[in-house]
N, C-alpha and C positions, 0 to 999 in steps of 0.2 A: 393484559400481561404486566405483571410487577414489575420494575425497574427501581433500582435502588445500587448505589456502591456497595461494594461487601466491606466489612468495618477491617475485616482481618486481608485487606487488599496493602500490597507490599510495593513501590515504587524506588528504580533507580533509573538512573542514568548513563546509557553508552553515549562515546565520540569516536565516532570514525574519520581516518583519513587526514588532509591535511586543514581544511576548513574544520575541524571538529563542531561540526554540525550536532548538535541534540538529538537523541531517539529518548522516548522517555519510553519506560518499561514499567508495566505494570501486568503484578500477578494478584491471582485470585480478585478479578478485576469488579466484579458483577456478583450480586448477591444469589442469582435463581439463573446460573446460566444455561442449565436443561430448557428452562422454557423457552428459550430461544432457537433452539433447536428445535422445538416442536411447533414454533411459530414458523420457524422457515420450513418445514413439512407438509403444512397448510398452502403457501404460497404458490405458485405457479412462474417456475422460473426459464424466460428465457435467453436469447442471447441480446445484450443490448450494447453497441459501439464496437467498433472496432479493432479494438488495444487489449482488455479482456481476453485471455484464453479459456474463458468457458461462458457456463449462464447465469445470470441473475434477476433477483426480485426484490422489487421496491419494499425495504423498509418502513413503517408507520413511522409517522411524523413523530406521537409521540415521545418515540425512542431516540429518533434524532436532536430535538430540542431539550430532552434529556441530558442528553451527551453531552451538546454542548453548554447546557448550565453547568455539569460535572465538571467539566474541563477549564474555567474558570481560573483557577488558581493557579492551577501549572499551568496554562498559556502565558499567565504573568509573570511567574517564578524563574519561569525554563525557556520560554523565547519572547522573554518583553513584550507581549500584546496585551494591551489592557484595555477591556470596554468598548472590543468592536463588535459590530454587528454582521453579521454572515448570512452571504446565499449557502446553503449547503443542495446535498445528494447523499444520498445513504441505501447502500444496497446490500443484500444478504450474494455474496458470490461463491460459484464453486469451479475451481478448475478443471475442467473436463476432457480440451482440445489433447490429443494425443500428439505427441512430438512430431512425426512426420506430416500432420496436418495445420503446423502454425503457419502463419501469414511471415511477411518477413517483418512488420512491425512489430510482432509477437518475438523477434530472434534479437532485439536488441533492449539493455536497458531501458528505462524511460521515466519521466517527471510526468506532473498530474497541470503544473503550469507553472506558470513567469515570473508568479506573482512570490515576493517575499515573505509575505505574511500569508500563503494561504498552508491550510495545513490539510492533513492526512491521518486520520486516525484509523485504526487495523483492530478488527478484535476478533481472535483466533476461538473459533468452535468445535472443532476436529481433536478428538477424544484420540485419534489413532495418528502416529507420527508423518507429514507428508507435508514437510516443507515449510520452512519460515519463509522470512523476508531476506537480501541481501541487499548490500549497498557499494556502488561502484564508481570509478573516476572515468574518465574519457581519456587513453592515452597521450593520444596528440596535442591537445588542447590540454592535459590538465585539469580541468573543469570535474570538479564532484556535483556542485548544482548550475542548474541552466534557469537564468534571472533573464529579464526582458534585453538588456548589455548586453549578455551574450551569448541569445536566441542566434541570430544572426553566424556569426564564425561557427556557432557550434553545429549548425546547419547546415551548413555549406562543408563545414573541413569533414563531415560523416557523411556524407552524399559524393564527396571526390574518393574517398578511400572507397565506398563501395563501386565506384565503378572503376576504380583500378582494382580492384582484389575480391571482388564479387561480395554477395552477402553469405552470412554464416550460415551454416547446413541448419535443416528443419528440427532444431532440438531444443530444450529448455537450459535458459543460460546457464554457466558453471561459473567457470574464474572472471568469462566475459570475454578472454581471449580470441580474437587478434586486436580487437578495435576498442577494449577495457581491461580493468583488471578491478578484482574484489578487494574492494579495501574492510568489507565488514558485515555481520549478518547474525541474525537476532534469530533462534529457535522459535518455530511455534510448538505452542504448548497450550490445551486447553484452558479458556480463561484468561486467557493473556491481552493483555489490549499493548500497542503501541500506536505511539504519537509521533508526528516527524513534520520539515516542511516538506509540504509536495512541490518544491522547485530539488529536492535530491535526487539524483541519478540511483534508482533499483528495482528491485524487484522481486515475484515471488520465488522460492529457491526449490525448484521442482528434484525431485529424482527422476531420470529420463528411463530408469526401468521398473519404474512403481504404478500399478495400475492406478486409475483418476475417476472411482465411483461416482458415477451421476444420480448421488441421494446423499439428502442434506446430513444422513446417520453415518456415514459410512464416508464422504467424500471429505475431500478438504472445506469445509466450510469458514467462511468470515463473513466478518461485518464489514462493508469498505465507507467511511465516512468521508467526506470531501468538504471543506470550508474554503469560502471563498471569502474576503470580507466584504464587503458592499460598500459603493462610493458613498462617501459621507455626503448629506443635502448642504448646501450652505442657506 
């Protein structure tokens, strides 16, 4: 499978919220992005972890070490990392699970980890409209991202309110009301990749009455990349 940036790929920059955290936006992202789509048709996808509301299949390494050569220069431009070395994960995922059968970790915002520098790259395949990304704060707390600091409070103060107020009905988040609120949210759009740290509070922005095909043609398909940077040797 070809892999290459498309030349005619456009990049800007949103800030959400009060930390104005980076999403970097990039359209017409990928040069052959149908192939990708017929690579994930091949694959054999199913459910993997917990937090995911659907199935996924492991992406070839190719395309991930790919990425992240691609990603190079905006990681230094747009969130000062220069020259690290990454564990990644890279999965082609489709959202499946049907509202009334999420878990309760599925009903609430969520970060990918602690780490400051790890990031999150998104690359939107679904030809058909169903759902970007949104991005949200923690009422009580404040807190847009959750850093190793303040894992802790922000754990505990969303574990007290759930057992004074229960948790939110079986449905895919909206504004994130009672225990968030949306400060922000990026359309997908075929082609699209974004970039973000995965210490940011979001998620994906479902419509709770739009069917959720389980076929990589027809479904919400993405790429989900995960970087984690690796301890440096001394």
């Amino acid at each position: 499978m070809k892999i290459s940036l498309s030349p005619q790929s456009t990049l800007h920059v949103e800030h959400f919220g009060n930390q104005r955290q980076p999403v970097v936006v990039i359209d017409n992202a990928l040069s052959h992005p149908e192939a990708f789509v017929e690579d994930a048709c091949a694959k054999t996808f199913s459910y993997i972890g917990a937090y995911f509301p659907g199935r996924r299949a492991y992406v070839d390494e190719e395309f991930t070490q790919t990425l992240i050569a691609s990603t190079e220069d905006i990681l230094e431009q747009h969130f000062d990392i220069i020259g690290e070395r990454w564990s990644s994960e890279c999965f082609y995922s489709m959202v499946t699970t049907p509202p009334e059968a999420l878990l309760p970790i599925q009903r609430f915002p969520h970060y990918d980890g602690v780490e400051e520098k790890r990031i999150a790259i998104l690359y939107y395949l679904s030809k058909h409209e169903q759902g970007g990304t949104a991005f949200y704060r923690h009422c009580s707390t404040g807190y847009e991202t959750v850093n190793a600091e303040r894992f802790n409070k922000f754990k505990q103060t969303l574990e007290t309110e759930v057992r004074e107020r229960g948790l939110p009905p079986p449905r895919y988040i909206e504004d994130g009301a009672p225990f968030f609120e949306r400060i922000g949210a990026v359309d997908a759009a075929f082609n699209r990749m974004l970039i973000y740290r995965g210490f940011i509070l979001h998620c994906s922005a479902i419509d709770n009455t739009s069917p959720l095909p389980d076929d990589p043609r027809r479904g919400r398909l993405t790429v989900n990349c995960f970087l984690r940077p690796e301890p440096s040797v001394n």
